[in-house]
C-alpha positions as CSV (number, residue, x, y, z in Angstrom):
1,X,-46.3,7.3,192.7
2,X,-49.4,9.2,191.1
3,X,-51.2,6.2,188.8
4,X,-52.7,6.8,185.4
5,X,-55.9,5.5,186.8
6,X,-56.0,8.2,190.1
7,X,-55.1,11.2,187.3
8,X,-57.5,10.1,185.4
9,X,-60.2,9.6,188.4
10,X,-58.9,13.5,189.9
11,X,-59.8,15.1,186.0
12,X,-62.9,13.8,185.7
13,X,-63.6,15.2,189.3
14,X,-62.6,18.2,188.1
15,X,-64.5,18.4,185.3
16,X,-67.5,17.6,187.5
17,X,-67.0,20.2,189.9
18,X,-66.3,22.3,186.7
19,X,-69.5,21.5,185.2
20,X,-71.8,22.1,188.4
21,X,-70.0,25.7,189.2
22,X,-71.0,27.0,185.4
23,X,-74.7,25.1,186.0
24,X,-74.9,27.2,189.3
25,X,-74.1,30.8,187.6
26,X,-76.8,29.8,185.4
27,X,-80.0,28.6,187.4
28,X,-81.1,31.9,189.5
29,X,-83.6,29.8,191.6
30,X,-82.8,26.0,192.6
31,X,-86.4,25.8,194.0
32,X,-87.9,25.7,191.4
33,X,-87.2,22.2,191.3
34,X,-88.8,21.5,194.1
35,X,-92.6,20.9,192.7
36,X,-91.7,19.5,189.5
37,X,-92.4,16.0,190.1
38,X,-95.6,16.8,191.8
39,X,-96.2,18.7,188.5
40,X,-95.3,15.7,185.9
41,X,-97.3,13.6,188.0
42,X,-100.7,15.5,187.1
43,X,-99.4,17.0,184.2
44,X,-98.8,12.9,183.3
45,X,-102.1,11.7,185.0
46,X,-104.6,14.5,183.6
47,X,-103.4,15.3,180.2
48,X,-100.7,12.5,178.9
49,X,-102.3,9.4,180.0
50,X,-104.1,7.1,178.7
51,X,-102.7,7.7,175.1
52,X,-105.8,8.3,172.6
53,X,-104.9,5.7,169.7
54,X,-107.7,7.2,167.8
55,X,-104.9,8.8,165.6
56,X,-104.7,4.6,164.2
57,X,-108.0,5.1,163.2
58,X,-109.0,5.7,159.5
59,X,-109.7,9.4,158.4
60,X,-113.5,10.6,157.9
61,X,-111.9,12.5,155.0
62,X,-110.6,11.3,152.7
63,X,-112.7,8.0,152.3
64,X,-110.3,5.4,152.8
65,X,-110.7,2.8,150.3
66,X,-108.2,0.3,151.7
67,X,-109.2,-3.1,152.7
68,X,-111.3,-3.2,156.6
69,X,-108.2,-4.9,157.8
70,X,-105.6,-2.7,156.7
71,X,-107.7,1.0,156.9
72,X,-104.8,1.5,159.6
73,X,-102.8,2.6,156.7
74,X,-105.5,5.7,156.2
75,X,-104.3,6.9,159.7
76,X,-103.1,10.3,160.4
77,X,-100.1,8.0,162.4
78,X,-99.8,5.7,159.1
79,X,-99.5,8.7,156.7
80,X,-97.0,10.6,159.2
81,X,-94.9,8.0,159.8
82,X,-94.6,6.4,156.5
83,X,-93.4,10.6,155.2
84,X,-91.2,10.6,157.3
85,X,-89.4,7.3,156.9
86,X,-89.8,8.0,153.1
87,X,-88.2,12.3,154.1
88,X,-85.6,10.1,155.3
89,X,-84.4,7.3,153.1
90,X,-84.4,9.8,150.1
91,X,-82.2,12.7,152.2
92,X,-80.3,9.7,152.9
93,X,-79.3,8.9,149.7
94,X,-79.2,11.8,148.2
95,X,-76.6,13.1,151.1
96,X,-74.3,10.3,150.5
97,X,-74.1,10.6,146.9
98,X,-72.9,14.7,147.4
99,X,-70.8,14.1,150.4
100,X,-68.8,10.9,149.8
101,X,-67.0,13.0,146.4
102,X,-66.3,16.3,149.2
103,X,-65.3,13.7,151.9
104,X,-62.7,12.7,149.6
105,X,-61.8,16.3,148.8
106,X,-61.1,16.9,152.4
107,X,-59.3,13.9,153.2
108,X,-55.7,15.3,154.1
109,X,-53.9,12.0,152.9
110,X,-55.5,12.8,149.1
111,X,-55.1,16.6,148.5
112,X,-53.4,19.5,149.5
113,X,-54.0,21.4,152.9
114,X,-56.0,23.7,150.5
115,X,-58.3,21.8,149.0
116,X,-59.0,19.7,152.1
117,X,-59.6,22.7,154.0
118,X,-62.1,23.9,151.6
119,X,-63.5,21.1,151.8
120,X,-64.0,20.8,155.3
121,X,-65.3,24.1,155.7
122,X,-68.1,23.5,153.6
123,X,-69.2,20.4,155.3
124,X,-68.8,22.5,158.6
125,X,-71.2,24.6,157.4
126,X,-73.4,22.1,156.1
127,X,-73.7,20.6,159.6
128,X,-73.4,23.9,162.0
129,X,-77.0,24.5,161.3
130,X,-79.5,21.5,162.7
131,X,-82.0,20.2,160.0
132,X,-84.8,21.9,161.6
133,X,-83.4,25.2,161.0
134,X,-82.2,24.3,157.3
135,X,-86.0,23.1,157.5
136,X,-87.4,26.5,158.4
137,X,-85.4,28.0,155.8
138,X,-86.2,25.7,152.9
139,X,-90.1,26.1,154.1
140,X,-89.9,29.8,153.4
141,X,-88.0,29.0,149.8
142,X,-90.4,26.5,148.3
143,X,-93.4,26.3,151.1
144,X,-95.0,23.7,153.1
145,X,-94.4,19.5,152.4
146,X,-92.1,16.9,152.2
147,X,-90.0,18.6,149.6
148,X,-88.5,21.1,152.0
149,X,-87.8,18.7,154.6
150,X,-86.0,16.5,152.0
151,X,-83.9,19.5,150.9
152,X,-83.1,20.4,154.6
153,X,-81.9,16.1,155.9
154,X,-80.1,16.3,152.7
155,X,-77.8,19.7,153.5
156,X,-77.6,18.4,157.0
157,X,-77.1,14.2,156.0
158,X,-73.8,15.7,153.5
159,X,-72.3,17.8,156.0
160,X,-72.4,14.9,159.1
161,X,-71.8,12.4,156.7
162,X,-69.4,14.1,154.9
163,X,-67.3,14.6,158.5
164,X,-67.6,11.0,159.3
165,X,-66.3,9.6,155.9
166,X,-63.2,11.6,155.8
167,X,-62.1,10.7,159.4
168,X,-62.6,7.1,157.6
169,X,-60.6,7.6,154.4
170,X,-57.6,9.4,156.7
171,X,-57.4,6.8,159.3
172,X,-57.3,4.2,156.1
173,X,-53.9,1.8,155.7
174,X,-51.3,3.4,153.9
175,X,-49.7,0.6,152.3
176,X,-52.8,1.0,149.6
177,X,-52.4,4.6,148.7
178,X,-48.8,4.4,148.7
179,X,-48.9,1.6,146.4
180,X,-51.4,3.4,143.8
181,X,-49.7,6.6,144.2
182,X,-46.0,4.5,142.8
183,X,-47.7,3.2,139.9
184,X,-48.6,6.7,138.8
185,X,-52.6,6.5,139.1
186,X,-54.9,9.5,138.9
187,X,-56.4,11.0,142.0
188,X,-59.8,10.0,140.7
189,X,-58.5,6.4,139.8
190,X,-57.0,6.3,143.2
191,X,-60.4,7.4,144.7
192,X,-63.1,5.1,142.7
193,X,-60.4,2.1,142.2
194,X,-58.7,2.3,145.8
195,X,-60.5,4.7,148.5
196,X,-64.2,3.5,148.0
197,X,-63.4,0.0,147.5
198,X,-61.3,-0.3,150.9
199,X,-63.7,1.7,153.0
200,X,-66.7,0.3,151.4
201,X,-67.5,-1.7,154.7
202,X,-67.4,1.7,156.8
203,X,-68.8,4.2,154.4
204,X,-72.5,1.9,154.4
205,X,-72.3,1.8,157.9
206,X,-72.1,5.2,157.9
207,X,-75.1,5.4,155.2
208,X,-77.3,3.5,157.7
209,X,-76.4,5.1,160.9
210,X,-77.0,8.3,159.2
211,X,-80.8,6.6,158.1
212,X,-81.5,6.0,161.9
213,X,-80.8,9.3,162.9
214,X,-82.5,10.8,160.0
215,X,-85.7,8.8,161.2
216,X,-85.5,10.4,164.4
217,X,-85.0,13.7,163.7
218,X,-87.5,13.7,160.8
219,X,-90.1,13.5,163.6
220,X,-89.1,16.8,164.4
221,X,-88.9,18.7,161.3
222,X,-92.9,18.1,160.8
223,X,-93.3,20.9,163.5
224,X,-92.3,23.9,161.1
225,X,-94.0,22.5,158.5
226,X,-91.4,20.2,156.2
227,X,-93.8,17.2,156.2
228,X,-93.5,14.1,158.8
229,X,-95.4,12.9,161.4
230,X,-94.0,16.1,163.4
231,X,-96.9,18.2,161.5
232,X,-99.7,16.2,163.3
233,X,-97.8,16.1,166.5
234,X,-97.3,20.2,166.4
235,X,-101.4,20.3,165.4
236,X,-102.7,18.2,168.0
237,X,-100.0,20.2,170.6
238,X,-101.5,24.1,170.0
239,X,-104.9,22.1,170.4
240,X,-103.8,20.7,173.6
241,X,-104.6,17.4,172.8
242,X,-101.7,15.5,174.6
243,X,-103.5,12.1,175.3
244,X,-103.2,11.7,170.9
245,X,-99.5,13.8,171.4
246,X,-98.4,10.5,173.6
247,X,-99.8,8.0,171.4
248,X,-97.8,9.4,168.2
249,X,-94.4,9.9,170.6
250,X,-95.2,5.7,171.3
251,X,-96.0,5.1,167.9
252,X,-92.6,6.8,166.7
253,X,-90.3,4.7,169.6
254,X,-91.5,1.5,168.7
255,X,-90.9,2.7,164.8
256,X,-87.1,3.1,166.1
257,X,-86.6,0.6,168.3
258,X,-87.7,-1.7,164.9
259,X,-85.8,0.6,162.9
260,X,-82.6,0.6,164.8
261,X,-82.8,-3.7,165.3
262,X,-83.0,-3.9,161.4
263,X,-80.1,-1.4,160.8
264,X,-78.3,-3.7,163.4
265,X,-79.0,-6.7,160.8
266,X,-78.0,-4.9,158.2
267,X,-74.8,-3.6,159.4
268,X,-73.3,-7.4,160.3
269,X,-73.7,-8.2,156.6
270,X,-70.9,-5.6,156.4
271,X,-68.6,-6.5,158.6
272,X,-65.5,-6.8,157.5
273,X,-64.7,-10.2,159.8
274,X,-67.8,-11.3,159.0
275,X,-68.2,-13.1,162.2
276,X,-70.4,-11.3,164.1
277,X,-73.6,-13.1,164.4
278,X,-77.2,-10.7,163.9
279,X,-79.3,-10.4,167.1
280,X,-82.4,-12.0,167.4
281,X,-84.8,-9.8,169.7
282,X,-84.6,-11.5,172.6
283,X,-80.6,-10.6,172.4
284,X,-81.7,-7.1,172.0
285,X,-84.8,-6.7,174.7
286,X,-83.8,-9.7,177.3
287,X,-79.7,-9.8,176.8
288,X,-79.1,-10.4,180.5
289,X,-81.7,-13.7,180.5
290,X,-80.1,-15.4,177.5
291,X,-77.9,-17.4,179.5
292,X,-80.9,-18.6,181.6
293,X,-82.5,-20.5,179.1
């Protein structure tokens, strides 16, 4: 008798073979991957390393004027970092605020198959573009700077966000719902007094998720010009200057690695048990050795 487990093993075979006969008709030439680890290798040892961490260093212009032990914050890597932390926290915000009134629209346990549908299809749209294209666009609409890569997180932060909290709200109890709906409650009153109190714990978990990832790919939006440490990383690039490239690329993993442990601490606050217990960092870079203390 066939098990679940061997079906499951022989589709995921499958799929692999699958995957490797479609990667086949694409690549033309397999040997071409034949010198590229000779090639990172220089490529690595010429050009990447060591990093330049000149870009912690104070600006010639303009003077900085902070104190000699914190002129680190007059830093090209300071100022980069710090817009696009800022880009993100404020697309963050905003993004919830528009898509947690739509996610309820296009919850199917709250409206119609219409309006739900409507719904969804504007978040879909929301989200089928990535930020950095919404970024290009909003460049050309209101120029260069921080504004435009606020406007395009935001568009992108409703539409993702948007999907996540209406998977929420429909996979909420019933019991609830059922129980406003018999005492005759508005759709609004069912929302503000019933919905967002219920799936409070999950909808600022989405929030904060949606921060991290909005950190990350706020790096990236810098390159067409929507402010963020992805400007200075695209301007020392057409300059060739990868030894400062590397530092920033270090500089912005140890920003989310911190980033990501705080979001971590914040989320067990939120936990609906309440039980789980926040990481200290040697839980999140040693977790294997804990027990051998």
């Amino acid at each position: 008798m066939v098990t679940l487990k061997s079906k499951v093993i022989s589709f995921c075979f499958i799929l692999i073979l699958f995957s490797f006969s479609i990667l086949n008709g694409m690549v033309n030439d397999w040997g071409r991957l034949s010198g590229g680890l000779s090639n990172l290798l220089i490529f690595f040892g010429e050009s990447l390393w060591p990093p330049s961490w000149s870009v912690i260093e104070p600006q010639v212009y303009p003077v900085c004027t902070a104190y000699p032990l914190f002129d680190f914050t007059c830093s090209t890597a300071w100022i980069g970092m710090s817009e696009t932390i800022k880009i993100a926290f404020v697309s963050t915000i905003f993004g919830s605020i528009i898509s947690l009134p739509i996610s309820i629209l296009a919850a199917r346990n709250l409206n119609s198959l219409g309006v739900s549908y409507f719904a969804r299809i504007f978040l879909a749209a929301a989200r089928s573009l990535p930020s950095i294209i919404w970024a290009i666009f909003f460049v050309i609409l209101v120029g260069f700077g921080p504004l435009s890569g606020v406007l395009a997180m935001t568009i992108y932060s409703v539409g993702y966000l948007g999907k996540l909290q209406y998977e929420s709200i429909e996979g909420m109890n019933s019991i609830p719902l059922e129980s406003a709906r018999s005492m005759g409650l508005s759709k609004i009153e069912i929302a503000t007094g019933v919905v967002i109190p219920e799936m409070a714990n999950n909808l600022i978990s989405q929030m904060i998720f949606m921060f991290e990832y909005n950190v990350r790919h706020g790096t990236v939006i810098g390159i067409v010009g929507a402010g963020g440490i992805g400007y200075y990383i695209n301007l020392y690039l057409k300059f060739l200057q990868y030894d400062k490239v590397i530092a920033y690329l270090i500089i912005i993993f140890i920003v989310v690695l911190i980033i990501d442990f705080l979001s971590i601490s914040a989320r067990s606050y939120f936990n609906e048990e309440g039980d789980i217990s926040k990481p200290s960092w040697w839980d999140l870079f040693l977790p294997n050795l804990k027990n051998l203390r």
